[in-house]
Residue frames as qw, qx, qy, qz and C-alpha x, y, z in Angstrom:
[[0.221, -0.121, 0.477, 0.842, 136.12, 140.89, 194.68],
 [0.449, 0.595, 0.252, -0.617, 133.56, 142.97, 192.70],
 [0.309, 0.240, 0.559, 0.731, 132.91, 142.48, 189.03],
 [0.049, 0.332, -0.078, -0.939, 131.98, 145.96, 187.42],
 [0.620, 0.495, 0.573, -0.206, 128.53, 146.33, 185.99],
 [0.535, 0.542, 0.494, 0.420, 128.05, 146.41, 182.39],
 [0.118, 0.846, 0.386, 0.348, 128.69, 149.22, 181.07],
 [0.433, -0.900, -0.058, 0.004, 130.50, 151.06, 183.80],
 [0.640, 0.506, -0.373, 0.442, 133.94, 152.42, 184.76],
 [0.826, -0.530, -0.141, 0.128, 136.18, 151.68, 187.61],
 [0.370, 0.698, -0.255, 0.557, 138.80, 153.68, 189.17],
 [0.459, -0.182, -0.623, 0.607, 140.35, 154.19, 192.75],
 [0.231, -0.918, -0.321, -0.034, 139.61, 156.64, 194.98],
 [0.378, -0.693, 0.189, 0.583, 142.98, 157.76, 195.43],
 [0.428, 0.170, 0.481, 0.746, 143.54, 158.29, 191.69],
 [0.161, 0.693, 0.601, 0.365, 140.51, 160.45, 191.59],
 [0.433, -0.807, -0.149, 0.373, 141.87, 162.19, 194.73],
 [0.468, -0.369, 0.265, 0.758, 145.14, 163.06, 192.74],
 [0.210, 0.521, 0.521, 0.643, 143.13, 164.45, 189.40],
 [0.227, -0.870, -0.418, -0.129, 141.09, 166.58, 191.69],
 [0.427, -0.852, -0.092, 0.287, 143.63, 168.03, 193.38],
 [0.454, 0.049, 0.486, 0.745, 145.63, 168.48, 189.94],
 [0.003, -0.739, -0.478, -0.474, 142.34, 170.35, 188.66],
 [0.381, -0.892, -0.094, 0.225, 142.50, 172.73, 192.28],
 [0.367, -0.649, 0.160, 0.647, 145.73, 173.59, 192.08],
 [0.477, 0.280, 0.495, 0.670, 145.76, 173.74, 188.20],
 [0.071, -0.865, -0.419, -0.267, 142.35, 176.69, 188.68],
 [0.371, -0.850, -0.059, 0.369, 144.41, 178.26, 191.60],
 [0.356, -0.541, 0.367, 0.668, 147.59, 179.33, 189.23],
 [0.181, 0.315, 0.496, 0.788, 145.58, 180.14, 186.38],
 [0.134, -0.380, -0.143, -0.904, 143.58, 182.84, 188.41],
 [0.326, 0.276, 0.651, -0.628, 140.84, 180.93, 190.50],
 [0.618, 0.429, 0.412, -0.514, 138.45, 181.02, 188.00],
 [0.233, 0.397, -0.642, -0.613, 138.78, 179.29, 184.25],
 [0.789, 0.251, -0.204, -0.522, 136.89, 177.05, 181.44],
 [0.725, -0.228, 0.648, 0.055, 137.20, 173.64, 182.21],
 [0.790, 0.612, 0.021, -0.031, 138.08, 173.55, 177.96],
 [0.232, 0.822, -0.316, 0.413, 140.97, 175.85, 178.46],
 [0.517, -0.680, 0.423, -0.302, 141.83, 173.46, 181.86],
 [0.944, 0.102, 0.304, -0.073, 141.76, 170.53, 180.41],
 [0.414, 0.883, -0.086, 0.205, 144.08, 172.03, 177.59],
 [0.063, -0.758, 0.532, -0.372, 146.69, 172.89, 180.24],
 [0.615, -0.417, 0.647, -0.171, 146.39, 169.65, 182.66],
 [0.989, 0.118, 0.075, 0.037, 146.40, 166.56, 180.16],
 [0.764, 0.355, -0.473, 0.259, 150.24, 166.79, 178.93],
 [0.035, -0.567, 0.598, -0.565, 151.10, 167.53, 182.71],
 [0.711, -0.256, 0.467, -0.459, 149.45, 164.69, 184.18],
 [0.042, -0.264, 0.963, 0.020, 150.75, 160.87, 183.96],
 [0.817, 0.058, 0.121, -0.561, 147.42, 159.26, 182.33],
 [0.446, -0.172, 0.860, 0.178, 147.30, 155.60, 181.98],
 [0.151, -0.002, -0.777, -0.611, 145.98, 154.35, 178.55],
 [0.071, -0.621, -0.776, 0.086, 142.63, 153.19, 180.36],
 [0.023, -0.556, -0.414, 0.720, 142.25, 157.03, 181.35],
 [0.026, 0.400, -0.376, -0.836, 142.81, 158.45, 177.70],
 [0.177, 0.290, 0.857, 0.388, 140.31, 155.85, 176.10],
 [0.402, -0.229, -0.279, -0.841, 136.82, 157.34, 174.77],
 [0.414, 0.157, 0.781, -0.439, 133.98, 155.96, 176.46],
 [0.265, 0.530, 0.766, 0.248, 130.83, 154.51, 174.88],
 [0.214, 0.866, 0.402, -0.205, 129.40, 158.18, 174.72],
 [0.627, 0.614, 0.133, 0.460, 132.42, 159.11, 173.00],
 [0.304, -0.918, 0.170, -0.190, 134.10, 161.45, 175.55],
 [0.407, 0.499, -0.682, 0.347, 137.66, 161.29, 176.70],
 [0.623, -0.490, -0.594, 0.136, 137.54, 159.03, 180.63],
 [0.560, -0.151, -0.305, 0.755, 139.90, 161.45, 182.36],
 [0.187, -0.119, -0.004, -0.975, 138.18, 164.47, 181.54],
 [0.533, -0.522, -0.569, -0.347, 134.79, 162.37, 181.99],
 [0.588, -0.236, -0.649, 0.421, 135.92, 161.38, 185.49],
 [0.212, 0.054, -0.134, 0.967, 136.86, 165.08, 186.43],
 [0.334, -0.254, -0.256, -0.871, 133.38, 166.54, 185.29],
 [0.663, -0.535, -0.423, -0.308, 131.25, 163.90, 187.29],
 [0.630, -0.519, -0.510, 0.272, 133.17, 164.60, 190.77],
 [0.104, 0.225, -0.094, 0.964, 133.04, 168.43, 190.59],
 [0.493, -0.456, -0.439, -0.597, 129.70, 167.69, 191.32],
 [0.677, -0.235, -0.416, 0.560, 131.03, 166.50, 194.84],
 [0.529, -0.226, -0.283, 0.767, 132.89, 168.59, 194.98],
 [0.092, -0.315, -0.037, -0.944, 130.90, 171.92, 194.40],
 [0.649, -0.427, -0.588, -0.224, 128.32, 170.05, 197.04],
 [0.687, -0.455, -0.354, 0.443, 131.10, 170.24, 199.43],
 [0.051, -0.989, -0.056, 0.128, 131.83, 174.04, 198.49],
 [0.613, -0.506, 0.266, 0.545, 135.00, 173.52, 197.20],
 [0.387, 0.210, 0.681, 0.585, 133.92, 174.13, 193.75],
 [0.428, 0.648, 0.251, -0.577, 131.79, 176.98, 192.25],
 [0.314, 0.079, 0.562, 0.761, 130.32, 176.50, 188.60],
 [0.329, 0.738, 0.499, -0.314, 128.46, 179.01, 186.76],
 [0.224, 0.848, -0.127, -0.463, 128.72, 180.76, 183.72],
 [0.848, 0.521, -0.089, -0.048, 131.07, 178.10, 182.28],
 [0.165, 0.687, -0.540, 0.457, 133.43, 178.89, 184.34],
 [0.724, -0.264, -0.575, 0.274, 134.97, 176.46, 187.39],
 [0.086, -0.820, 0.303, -0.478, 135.94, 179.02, 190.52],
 [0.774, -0.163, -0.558, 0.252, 137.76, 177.26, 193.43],
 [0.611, -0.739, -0.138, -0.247, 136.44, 178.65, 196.63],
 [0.185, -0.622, 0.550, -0.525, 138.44, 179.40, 199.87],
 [0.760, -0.330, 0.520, -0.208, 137.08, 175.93, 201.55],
 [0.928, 0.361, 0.000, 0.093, 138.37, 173.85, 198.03],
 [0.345, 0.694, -0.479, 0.412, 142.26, 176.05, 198.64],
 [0.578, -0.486, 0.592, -0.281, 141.66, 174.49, 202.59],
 [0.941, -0.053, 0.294, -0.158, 140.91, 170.87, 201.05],
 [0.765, 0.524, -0.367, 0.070, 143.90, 170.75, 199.27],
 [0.006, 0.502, -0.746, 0.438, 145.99, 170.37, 202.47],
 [0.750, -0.344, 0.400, -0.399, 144.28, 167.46, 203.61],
 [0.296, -0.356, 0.824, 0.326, 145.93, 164.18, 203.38],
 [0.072, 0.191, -0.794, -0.573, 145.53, 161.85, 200.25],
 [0.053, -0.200, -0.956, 0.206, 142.49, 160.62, 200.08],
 [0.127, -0.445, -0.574, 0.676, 140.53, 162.93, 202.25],
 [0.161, 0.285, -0.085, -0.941, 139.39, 165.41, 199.44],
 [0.542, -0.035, -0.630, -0.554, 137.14, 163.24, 197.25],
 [0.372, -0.337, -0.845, 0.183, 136.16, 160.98, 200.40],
 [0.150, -0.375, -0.556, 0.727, 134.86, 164.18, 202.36],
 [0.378, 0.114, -0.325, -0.860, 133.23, 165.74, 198.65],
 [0.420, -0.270, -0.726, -0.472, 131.15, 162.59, 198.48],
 [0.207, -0.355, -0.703, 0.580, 130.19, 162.66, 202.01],
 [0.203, 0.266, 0.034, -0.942, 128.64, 166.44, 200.99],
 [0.307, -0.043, -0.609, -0.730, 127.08, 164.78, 198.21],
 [0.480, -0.331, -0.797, -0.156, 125.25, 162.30, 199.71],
 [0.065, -0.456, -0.541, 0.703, 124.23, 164.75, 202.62],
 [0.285, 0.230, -0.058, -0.929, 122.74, 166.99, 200.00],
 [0.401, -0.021, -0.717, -0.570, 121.30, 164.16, 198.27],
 [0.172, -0.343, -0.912, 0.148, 119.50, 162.67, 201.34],
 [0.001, 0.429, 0.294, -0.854, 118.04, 165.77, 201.53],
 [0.102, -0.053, 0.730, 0.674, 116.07, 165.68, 198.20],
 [0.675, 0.005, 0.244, -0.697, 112.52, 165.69, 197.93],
 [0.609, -0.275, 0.743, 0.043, 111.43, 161.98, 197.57],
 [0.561, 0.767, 0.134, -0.281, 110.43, 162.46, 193.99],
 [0.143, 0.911, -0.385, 0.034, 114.00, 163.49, 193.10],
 [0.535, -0.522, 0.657, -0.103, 115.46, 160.68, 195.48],
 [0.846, 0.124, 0.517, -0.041, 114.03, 158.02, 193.35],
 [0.761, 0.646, -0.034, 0.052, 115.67, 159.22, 190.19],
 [0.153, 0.723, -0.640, 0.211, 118.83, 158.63, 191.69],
 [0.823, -0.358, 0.432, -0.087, 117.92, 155.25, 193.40],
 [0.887, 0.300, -0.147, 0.320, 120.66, 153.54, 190.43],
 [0.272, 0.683, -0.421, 0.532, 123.27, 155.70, 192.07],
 [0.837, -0.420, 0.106, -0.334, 122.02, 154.53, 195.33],
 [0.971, 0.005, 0.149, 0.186, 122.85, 150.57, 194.31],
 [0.828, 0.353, -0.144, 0.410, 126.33, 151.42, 193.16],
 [0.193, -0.697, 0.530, -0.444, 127.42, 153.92, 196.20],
 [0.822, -0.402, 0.359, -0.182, 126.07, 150.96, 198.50],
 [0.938, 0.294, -0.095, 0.157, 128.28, 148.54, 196.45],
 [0.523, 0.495, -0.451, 0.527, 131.38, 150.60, 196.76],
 [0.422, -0.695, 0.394, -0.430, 130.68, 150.67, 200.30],
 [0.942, -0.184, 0.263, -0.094, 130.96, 146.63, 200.69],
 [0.772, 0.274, -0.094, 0.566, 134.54, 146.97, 199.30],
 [0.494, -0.563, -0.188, 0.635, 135.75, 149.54, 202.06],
 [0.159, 0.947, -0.008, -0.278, 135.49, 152.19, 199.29],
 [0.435, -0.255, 0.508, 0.698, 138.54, 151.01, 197.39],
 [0.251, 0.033, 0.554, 0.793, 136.82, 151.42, 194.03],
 [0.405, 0.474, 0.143, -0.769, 134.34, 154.23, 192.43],
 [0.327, 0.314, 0.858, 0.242, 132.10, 152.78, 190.12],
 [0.216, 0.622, 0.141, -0.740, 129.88, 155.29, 187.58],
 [0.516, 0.710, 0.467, -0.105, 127.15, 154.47, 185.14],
 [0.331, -0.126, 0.361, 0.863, 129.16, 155.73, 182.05],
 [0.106, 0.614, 0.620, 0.476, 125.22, 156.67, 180.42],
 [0.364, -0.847, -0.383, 0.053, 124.94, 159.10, 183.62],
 [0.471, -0.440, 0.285, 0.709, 128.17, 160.57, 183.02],
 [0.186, 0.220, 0.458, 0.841, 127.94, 161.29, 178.98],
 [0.103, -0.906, -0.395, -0.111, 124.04, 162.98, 180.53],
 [0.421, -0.845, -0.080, 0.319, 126.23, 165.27, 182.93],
 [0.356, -0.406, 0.219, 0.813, 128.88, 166.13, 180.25],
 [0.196, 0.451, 0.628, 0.603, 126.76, 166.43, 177.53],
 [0.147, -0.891, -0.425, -0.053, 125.14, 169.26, 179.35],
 [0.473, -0.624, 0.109, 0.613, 128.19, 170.90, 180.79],
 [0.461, -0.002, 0.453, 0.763, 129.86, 170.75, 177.35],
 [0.030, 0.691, 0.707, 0.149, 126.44, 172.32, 176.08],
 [0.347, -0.863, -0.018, 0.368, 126.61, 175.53, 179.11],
 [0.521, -0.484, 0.182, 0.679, 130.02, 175.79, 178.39],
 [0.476, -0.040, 0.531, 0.700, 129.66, 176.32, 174.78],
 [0.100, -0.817, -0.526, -0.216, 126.62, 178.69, 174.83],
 [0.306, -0.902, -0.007, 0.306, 128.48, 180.73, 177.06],
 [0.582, -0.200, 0.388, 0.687, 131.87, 180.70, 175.02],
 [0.235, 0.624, 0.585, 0.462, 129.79, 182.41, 171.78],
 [0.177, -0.922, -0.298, -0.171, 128.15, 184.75, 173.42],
 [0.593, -0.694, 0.018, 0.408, 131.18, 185.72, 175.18],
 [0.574, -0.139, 0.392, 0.705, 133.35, 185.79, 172.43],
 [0.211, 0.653, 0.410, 0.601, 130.68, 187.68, 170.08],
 [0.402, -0.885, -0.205, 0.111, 130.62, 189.92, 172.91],
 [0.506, -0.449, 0.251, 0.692, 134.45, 190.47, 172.96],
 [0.380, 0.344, 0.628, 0.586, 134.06, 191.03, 169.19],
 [0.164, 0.861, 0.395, 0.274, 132.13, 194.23, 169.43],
 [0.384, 0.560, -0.124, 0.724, 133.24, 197.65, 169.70],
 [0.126, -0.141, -0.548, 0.815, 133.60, 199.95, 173.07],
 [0.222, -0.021, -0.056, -0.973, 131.01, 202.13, 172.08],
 [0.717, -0.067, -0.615, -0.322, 128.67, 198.89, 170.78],
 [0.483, -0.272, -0.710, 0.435, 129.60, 197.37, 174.53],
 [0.067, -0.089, -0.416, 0.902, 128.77, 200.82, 176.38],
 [0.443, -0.047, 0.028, -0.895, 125.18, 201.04, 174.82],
 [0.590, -0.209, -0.675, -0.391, 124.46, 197.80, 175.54],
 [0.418, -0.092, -0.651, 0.627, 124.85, 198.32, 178.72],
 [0.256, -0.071, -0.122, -0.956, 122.91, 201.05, 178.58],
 [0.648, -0.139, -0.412, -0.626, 120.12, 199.02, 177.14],
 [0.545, -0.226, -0.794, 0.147, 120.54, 196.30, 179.99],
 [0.041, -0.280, -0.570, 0.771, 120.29, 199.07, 182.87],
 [0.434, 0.111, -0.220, -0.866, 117.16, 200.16, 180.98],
 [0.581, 0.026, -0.799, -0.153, 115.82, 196.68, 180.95],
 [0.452, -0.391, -0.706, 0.381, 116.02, 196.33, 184.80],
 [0.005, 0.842, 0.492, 0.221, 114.04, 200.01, 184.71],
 [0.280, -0.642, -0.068, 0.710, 116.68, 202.60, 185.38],
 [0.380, 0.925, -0.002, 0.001, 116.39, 206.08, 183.31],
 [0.645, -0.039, 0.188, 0.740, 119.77, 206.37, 181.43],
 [0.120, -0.895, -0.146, 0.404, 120.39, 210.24, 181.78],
 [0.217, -0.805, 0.461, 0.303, 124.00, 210.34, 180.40],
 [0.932, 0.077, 0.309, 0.173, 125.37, 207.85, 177.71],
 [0.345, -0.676, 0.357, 0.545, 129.17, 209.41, 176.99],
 [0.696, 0.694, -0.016, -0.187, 129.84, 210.30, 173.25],
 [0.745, 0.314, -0.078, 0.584, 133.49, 209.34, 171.53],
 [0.244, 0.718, -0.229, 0.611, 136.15, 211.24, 173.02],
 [0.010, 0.139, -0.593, 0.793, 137.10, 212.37, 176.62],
 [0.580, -0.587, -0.496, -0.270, 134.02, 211.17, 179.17],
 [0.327, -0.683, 0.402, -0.515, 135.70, 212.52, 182.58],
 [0.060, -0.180, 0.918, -0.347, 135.72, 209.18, 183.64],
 [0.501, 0.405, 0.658, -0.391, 131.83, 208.34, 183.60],
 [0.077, -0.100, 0.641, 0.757, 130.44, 206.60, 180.70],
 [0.343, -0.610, -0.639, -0.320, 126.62, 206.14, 182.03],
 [0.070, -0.026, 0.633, -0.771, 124.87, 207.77, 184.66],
 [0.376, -0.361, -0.745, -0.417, 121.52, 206.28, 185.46],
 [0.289, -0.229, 0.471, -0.801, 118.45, 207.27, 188.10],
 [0.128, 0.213, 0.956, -0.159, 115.66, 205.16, 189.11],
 [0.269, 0.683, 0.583, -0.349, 113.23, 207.90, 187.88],
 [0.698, 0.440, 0.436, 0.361, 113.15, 210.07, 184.57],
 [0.067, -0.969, 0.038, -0.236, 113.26, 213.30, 185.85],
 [0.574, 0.228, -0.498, 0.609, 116.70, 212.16, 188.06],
 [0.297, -0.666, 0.132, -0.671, 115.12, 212.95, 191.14],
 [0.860, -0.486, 0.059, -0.142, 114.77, 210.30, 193.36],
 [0.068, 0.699, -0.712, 0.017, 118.31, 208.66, 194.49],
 [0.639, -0.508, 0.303, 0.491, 120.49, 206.70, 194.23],
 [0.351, 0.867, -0.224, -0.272, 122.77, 208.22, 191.32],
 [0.931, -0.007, 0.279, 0.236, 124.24, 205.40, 189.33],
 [0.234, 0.870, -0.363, -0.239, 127.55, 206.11, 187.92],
 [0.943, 0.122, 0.308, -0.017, 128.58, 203.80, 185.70],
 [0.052, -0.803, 0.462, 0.372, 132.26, 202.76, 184.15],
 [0.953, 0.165, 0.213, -0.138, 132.77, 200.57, 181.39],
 [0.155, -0.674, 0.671, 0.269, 135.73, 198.72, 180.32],
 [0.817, 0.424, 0.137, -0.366, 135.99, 197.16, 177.56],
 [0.379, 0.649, -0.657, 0.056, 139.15, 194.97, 177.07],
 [0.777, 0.113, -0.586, 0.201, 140.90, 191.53, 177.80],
 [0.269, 0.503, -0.550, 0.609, 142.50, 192.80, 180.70],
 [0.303, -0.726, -0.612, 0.083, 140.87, 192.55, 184.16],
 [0.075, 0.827, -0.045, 0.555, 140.35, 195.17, 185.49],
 [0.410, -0.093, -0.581, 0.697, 142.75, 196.22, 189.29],
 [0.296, -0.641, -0.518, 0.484, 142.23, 197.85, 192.23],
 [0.124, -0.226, 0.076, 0.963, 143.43, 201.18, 190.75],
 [0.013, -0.164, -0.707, -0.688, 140.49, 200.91, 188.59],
 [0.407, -0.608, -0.681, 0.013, 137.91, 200.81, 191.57],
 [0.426, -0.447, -0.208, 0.759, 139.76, 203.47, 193.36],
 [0.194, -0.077, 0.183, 0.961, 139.30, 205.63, 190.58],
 [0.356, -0.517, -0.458, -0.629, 135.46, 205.45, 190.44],
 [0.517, -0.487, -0.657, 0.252, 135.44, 205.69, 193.64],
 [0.272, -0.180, 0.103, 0.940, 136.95, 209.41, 193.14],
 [0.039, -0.063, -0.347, -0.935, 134.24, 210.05, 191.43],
 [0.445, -0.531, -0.720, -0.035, 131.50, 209.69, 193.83],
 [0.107, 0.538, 0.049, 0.835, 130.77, 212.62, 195.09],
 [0.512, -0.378, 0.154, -0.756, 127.82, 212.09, 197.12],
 [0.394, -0.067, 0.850, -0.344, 126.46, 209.68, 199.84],
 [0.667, 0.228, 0.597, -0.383, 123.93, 208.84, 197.62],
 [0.563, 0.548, -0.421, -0.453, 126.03, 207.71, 194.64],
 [0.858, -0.185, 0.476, 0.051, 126.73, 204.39, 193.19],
 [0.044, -0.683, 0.569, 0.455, 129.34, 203.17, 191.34],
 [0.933, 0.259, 0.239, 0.071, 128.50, 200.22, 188.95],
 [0.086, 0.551, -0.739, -0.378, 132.62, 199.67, 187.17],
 [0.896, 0.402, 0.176, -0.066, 131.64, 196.73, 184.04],
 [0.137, 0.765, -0.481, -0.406, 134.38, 195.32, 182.67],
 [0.919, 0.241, -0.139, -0.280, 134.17, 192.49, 179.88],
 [0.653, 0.360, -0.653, 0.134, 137.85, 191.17, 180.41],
 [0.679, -0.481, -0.432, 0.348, 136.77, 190.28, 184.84],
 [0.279, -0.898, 0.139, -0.311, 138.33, 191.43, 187.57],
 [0.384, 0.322, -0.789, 0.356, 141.65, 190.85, 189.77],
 [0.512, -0.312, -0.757, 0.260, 141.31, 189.77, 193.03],
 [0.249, -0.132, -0.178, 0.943, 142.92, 192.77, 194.55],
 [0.196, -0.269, -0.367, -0.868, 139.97, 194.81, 192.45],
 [0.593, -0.539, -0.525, -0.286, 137.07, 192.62, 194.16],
 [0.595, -0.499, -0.561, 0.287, 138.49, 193.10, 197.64],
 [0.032, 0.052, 0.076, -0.995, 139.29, 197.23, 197.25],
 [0.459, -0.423, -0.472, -0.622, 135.01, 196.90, 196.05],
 [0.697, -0.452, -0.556, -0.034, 134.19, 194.97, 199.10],
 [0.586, -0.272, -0.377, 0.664, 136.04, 196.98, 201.40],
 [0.138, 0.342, 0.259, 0.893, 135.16, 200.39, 199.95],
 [0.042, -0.265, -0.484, 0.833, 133.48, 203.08, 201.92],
 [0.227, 0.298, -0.491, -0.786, 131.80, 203.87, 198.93],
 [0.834, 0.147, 0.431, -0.312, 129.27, 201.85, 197.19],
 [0.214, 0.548, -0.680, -0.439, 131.07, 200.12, 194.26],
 [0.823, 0.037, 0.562, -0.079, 129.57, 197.26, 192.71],
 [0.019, 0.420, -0.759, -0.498, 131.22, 195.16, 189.79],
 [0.799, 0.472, 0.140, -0.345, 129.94, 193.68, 186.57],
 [0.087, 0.423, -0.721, -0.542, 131.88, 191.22, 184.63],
 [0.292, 0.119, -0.840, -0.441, 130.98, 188.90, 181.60],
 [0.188, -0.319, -0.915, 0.161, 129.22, 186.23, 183.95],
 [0.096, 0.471, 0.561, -0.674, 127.17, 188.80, 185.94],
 [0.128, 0.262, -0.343, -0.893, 126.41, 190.71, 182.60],
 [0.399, -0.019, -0.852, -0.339, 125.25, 187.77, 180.46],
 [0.202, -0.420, -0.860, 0.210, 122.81, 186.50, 183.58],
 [0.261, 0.557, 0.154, -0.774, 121.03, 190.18, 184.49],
 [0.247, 0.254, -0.485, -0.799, 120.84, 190.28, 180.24],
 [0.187, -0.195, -0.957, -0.106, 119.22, 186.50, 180.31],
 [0.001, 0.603, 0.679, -0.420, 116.55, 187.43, 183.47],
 [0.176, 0.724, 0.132, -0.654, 115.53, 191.27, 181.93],
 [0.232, 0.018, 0.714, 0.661, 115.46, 189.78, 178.19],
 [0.111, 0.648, 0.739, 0.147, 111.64, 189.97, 177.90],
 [0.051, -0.895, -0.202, 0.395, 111.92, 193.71, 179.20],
 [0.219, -0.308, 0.370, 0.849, 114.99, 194.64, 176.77],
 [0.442, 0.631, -0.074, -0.633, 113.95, 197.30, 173.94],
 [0.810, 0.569, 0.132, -0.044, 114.60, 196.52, 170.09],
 [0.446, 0.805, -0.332, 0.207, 117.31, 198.02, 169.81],
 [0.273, -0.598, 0.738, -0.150, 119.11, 195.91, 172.82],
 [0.899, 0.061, 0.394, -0.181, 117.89, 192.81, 171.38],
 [0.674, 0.738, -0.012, 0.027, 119.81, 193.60, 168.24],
 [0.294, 0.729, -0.610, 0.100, 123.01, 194.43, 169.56],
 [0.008, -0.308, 0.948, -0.084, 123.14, 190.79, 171.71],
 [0.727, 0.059, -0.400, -0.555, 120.50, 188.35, 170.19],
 [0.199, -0.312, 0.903, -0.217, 119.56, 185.64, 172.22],
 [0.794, -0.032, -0.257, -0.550, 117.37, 182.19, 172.17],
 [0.649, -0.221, 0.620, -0.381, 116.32, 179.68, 174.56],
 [0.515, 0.266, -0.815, -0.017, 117.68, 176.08, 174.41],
 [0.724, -0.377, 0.408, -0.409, 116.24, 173.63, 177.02],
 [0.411, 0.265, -0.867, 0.094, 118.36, 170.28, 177.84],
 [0.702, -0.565, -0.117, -0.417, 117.81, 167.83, 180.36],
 [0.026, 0.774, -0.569, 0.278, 119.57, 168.33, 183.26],
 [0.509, 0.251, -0.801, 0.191, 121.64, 165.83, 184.88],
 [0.606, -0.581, -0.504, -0.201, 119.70, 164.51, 187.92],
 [0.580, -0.359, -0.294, 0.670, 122.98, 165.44, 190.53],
 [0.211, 0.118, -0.227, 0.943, 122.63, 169.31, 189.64],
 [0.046, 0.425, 0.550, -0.717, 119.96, 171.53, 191.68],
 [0.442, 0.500, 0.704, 0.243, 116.89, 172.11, 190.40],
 [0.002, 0.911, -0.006, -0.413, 117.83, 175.99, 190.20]]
């Protein structure tokens, strides 16, 4: 028998196996891709927690949702997870790992981990050697029980929560602005990463193009960006790709479709299939291009989405990217 160190919480592996694969299938039938706020939201009254799961910890977090947040890290090791942007996405190899048997998904995410982690430089290694001593422990109990540093947990949500809610703002003051107010910041972001904006559509009828942008000032050199912007909750569909794709004329347009409320599936795989060039922009992709080409934006794009740099310290299990 083990006694648990100080300080620490204990849990099966098959219990963590059955959250995780509550959290997969919860991400797959709300789209593939959602806030783990707005997940959490949806899975607690549908899941059978035991009174240990619902307690706070010492850092004041809820366990069940703690639990969740430190073995996405696993799992987005083993590729079954993408996070970025604030957003969870569950990958094609995380929709395979739900068909394996009980067990098998969280026993085959840490396996990833600890390949990625022996891989570390040795610098890195050593600030994980307490995780080390308490993997090697749950090995000398056949893996029945997962043990985790509850101070190394509240580091790894206290950052997430942190992401998540930096990105919620900005999103939401984003949603909050008008079409027009969304179409010239765009503008000001393809300016930023040094393209001449030729065209910036006035109120009213725009044919369908609401930017067109060249790489030079005179519009001489190619490619010819043509650029659609959508500005609404909705995502945006395939019909929506199809139709800027209509409006490519030449081999040596591009299509850039932006649209602040995502994209369906259907939408991303008519892009990726397109003869055409068609590339999408939503929210996530926006917000990062705006972050990297901040120092280059004008005045007058600084104004319409103010930003300022916040440095945490990250949680030793994510990459140092």
């Amino acid at each position: 028998m083990v006694t648990p160190l100080s300080g620490a919480t204990v849990i099966t592996r098959e219990r963590v196996d059955e959250l995780m694969r509550s959290v997969f299938s919860e991400i797959r039938a709300m789209g593939g891709s959602v806030r783990p706020k707005e997940l959490f939201a949806r899975l607690g009254p549908r899941l059978q927690l035991t009174p240990h799961e619902r307690e706070a910890t010492s850092s004041g977090a809820v366990r069940w949702e703690t639990l969740i947040r430190w073995y996405t890290v696993d799992c987005s090791k083993a590729g079954y997870l993408e996070k970025s942007g604030g957003y969870w996405k569950l990958t094609p190899r995380g929709e395979e790992a739900l068909k394996l048997p009980p067990g098998e998904l969280v026993r085959t995410a840490q396996e990833s981990y600890r390949a990625w982690r022996s891989q570390r430089p040795p610098a890195q290694s050593e600030n994980i050697k307490s995780l080390d001593l308490l993997q090697d422990s749950q090995v000398q109990v056949g893996g029945d029980l997962l043990i985790e540093p509850e101070q190394r947990v509240a580091r790894q949500v206290n950052y997430e929560q942190a992401n998540e809610s930096a990105r919620a703002g900005i999103e939401e003051y984003l949603s909050s602005l008008g079409a027009y107010e969304f179409q010239d910041l765009v503008a000001e972001l393809l300016h930023a990463m040094a393209y001449h904006v030729r065209h910036i559509a006035p109120p009213g009828p725009d044919g369908g193009i609401d930017l067109v942008a060249y790489r030079d000032p005179l519009g001489i050199t190619t490619p010819r960006v043509k650029v659609q912007v959508k500005h609404r909750q909705s995502r945006a569909a395939a019909k929506d790709v199809r139709e800027l794709q209509g409006l490519l004329h030449s081999e040596d347009d591009i299509g850039l479709l932006v649209s602040s409320g995502g994209f369906t599936s259907d939408a991303e795989r008519e892009a990726r299939a397109s003869h055409k060039h068609v590339e999408l922009m939503d929210l996530a992709r926006l917000i990062s291009l705006w972050k990297e080409h901040y120092a280059s934006l004008r005045e007058k794009g600084r104004n319409l989405l103010p930003l300022v740099q916040v440095h945490f310290l990250a949680p030793d299990e994510e990459d140092s990217a």
